[in-house]
C-alpha positions in Angstrom: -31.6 9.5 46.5 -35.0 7.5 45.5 -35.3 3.8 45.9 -35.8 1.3 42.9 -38.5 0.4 44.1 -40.6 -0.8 40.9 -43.6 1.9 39.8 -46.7 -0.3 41.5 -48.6 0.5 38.0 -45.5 -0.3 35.9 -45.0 -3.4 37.9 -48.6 -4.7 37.5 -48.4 -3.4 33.6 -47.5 -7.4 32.7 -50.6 -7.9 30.4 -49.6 -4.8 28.2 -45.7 -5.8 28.2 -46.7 -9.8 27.1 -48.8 -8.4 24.4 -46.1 -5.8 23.2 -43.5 -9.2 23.4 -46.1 -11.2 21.7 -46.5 -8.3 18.6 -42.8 -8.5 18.1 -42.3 -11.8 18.4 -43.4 -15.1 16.7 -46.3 -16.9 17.2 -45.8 -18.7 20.7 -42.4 -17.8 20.9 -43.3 -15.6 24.5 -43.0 -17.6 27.8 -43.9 -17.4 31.1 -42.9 -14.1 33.0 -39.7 -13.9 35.0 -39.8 -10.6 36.8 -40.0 -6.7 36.7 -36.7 -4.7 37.3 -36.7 -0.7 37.8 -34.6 1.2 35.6 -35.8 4.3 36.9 -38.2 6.3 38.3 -41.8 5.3 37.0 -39.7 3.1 34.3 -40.1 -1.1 34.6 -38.4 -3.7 32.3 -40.7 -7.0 32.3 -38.8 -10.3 31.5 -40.2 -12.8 29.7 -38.9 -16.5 28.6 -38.0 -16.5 25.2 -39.1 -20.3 24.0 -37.6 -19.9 20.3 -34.9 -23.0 20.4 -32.3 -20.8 18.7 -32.4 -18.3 21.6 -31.6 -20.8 24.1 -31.4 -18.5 27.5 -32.6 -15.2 25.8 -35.3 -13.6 27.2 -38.3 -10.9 25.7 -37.6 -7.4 27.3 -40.2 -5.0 26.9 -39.5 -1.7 28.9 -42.6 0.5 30.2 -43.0 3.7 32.1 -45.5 6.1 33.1 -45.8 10.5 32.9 -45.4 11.9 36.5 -49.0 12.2 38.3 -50.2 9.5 35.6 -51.7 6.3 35.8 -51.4 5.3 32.1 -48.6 2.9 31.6 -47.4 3.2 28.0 -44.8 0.5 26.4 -41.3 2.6 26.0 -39.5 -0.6 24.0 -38.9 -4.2 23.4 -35.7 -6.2 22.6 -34.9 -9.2 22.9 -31.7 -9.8 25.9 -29.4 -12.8 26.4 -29.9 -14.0 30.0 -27.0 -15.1 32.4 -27.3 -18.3 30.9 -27.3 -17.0 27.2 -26.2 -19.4 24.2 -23.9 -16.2 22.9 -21.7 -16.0 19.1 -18.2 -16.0 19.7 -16.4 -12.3 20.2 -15.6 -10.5 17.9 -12.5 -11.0 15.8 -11.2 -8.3 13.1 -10.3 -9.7 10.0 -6.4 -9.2 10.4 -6.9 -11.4 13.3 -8.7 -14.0 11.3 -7.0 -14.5 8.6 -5.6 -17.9 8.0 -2.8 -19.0 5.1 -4.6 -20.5 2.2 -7.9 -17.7 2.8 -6.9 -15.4 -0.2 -8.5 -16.4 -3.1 -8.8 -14.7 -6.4 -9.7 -10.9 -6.6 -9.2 -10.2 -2.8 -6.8 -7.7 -1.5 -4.8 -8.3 2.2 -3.6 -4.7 2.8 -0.2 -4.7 5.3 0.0 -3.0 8.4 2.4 0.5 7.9 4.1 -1.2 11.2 4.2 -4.5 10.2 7.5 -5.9 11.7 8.2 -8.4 8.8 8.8 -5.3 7.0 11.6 -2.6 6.5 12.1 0.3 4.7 13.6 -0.2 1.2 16.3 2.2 -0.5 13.7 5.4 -1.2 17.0 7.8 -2.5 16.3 10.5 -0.1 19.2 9.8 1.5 21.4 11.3 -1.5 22.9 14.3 -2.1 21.0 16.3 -4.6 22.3 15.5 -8.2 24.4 18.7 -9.5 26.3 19.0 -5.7 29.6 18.3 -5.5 29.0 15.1 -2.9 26.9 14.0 -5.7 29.4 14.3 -8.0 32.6 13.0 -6.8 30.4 10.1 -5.4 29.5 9.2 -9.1 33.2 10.2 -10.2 34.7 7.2 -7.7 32.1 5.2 -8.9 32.6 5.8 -12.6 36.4 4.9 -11.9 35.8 1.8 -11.1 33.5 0.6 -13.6 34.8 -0.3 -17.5 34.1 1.6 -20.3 32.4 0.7 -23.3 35.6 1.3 -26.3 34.2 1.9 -29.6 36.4 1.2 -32.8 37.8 4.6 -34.1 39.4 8.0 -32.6 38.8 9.2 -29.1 36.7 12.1 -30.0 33.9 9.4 -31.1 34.4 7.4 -27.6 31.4 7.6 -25.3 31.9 9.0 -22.0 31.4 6.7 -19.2 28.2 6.2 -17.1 28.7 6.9 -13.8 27.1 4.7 -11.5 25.3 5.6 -8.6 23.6 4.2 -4.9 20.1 3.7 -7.0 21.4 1.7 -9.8 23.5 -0.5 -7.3 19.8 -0.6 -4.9 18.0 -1.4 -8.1 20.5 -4.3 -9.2 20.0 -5.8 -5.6 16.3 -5.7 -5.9 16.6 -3.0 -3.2 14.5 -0.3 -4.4 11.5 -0.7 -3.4 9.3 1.3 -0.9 9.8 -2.0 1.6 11.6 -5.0 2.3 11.7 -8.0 3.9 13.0 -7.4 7.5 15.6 -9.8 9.5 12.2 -10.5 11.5 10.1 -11.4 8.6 13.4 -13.6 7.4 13.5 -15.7 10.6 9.5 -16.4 10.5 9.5 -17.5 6.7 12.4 -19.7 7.5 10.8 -21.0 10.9 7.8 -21.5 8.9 9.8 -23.5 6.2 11.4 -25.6 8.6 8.7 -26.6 10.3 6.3 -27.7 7.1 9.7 -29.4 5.2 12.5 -29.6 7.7 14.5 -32.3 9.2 11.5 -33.6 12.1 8.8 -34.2 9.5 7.8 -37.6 9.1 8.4 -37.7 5.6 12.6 -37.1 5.8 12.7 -39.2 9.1 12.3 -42.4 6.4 14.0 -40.8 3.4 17.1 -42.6 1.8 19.2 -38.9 1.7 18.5 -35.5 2.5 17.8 -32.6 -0.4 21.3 -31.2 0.0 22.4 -34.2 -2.2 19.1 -34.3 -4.6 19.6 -33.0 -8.4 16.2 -31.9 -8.2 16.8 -28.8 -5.0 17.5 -25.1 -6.9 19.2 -23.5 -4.4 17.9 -20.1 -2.9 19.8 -16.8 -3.3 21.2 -14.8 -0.7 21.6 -16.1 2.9 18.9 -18.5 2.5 21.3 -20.7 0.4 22.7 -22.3 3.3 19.8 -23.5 4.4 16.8 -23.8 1.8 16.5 -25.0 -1.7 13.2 -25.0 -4.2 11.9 -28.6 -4.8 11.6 -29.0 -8.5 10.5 -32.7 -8.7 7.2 -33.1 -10.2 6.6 -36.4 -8.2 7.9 -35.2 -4.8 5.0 -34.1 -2.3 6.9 -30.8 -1.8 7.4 -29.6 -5.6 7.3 -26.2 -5.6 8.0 -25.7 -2.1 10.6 -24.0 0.0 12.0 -27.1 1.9 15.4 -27.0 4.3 18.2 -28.6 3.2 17.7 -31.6 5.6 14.8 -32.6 4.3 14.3 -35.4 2.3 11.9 -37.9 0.7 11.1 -41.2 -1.5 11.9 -39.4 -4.6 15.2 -38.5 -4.7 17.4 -38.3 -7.5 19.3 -40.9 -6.2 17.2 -43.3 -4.0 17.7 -46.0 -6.8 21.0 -45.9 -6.9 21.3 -45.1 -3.1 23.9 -47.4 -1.3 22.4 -49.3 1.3 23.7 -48.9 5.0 26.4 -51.3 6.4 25.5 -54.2 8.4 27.8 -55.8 11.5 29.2 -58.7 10.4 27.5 -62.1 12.2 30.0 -63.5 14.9 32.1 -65.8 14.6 33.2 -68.6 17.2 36.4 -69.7 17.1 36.2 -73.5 17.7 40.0 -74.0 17.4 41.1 -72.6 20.7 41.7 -74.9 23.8 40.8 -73.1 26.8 42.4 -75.1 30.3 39.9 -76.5 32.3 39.8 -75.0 36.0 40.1 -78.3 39.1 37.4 -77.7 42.0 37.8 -80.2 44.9 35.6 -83.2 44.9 33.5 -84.3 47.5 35.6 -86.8 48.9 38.5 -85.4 48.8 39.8 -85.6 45.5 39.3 -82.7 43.1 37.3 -83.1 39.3 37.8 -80.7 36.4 35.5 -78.2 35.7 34.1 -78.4 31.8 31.4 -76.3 32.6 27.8 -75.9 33.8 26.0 -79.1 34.6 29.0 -81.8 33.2 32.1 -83.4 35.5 35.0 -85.6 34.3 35.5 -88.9 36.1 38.9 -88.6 38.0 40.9 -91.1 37.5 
């Protein structure tokens, strides 16, 4: 194995590399030079101080190398290198990563993940029986029996037969079909999210007169969600509009005027009427003085 042992001629090339960094760079933008490093045989990278202020730490590379048996040095390439010391951009980030609530604006497109855990798979119908089988059809037959018919006035013969329901039509009244839904994980980190923005520990229910659960203004969510989140539909409230928990609260409530105010202890009263006995302590010569309290003595008589 050879040493890297710098090419002499390479090494002493530092005229031709400063001119090469000089060509490629701006006008007094080359500093002093640092040092020579072998990348291989015959092949020297020159260093140079790069004095632009926006490349604080960066330093002119310009690589040069020689043919085998020649003594003309020849400039290979020049770049510009951060140093140990580098003033570097921040990694990388991909988008996904990025991405903040309140960056979508109008005309961009957020594609979702096909493994995106705050999604499920919806009702798709593959899982039914084809349509003339007979699973298929004495599923829609029990289905059919339980569901009213339409009656038209007249005979029978003019009656419509009934519709027989079916696992899509029930998916489709549920809001169900769809290629994906919302997944119990996705439910829990909207309603964390909620919480957190308009839930019991803001500052803004902490000095409300009630909570939403008792405001005419809170639309109640469907599904599970009803138990604990609303829709705020005051126009003056700072959350209109918003999902907010059902202990949340604010100023404008539909009934902060009318709000009763909370009870206060009564002030105490002394009873002056009682006559508490008076407790004898001896006296200092002998005799013994009643006791009226701190600081006073009767006379004994």
């Amino acid at each position: 194995m050879r040493s890297r042992t710098p090419d002499r001629l390479c090494a002493e090339a530092v005229d031709l590399a400063r001119a090469a960094a000089e060509e490629a760079a701006l006008p007094g933008m080359v500093g002093e030079h640092i040092g020579a490093v072998a990348d291989a045989d015959r092949v020297v990278t020159h260093l140079f101080t790069a004095n632009d202020p926006g490349y604080r730490g960066w330093r002119w590379a310009v690589t040069v190398a020689r043919a085998s048996r020649a003594k003309l040095v020849t400039i290979d390439e020049t770049a510009l290198l951060p140093g140990p010391d580098a003033l570097l951009a921040p990694e990388w980030v991909p988008w996904s990563e990025r991405l903040r609530p309140g960056d979508m604006g109008p005309g961009d497109l957020l594609p979702t993940e096909a493994e995106d855990l705050r999604l499920e798979p919806g009702f798709t119908g593959e899982d039914t029986p084809p349509p003339n089988s007979a699973v298929a059809e004495g599923m829609a037959a029990d289905v059919a029996d339980t569901e009213e018919a339409d009656v038209l006035p007249g005979s029978p013969a003019h009656q419509p037969p009934p519709a027989r329901g079916g696992i899509a039509a029930l998916a489709e009244e549920l809001g169900m079909r769809r290629a994906r839904v919302l997944s119990r994980y996705g439910l829990h980190a909207a309603a964390d999210r909620w919480e957190e923005a308009f839930g019991p520990k803001t500052a803004m229910a902490q000095a409300a007169p009630a909570t939403c659960m008792t405001c005419g203004f809170l639309t109640l969510l469907p599904g599970s969600l009803r138990q604990a989140f609303g829709v705020c539909a005051n126009e003056f409230s700072p959350a209109d509009g918003r999902v907010v928990s059902l202990a949340y609260g604010c100023g404008a409530h539909s009934e902060a005027a009318v709000m009763p105010k909370p009870p206060r202890p009564a002030p105490p009263v002394v009873d002056e009427t009682v006559v508490e006995p008076l407790a004898l302590r001896p006296e200092r010569d002998g005799g013994s003085v009643e006791d009226t309290g701190p600081g006073e003595e009767l006379g004994h008589s």
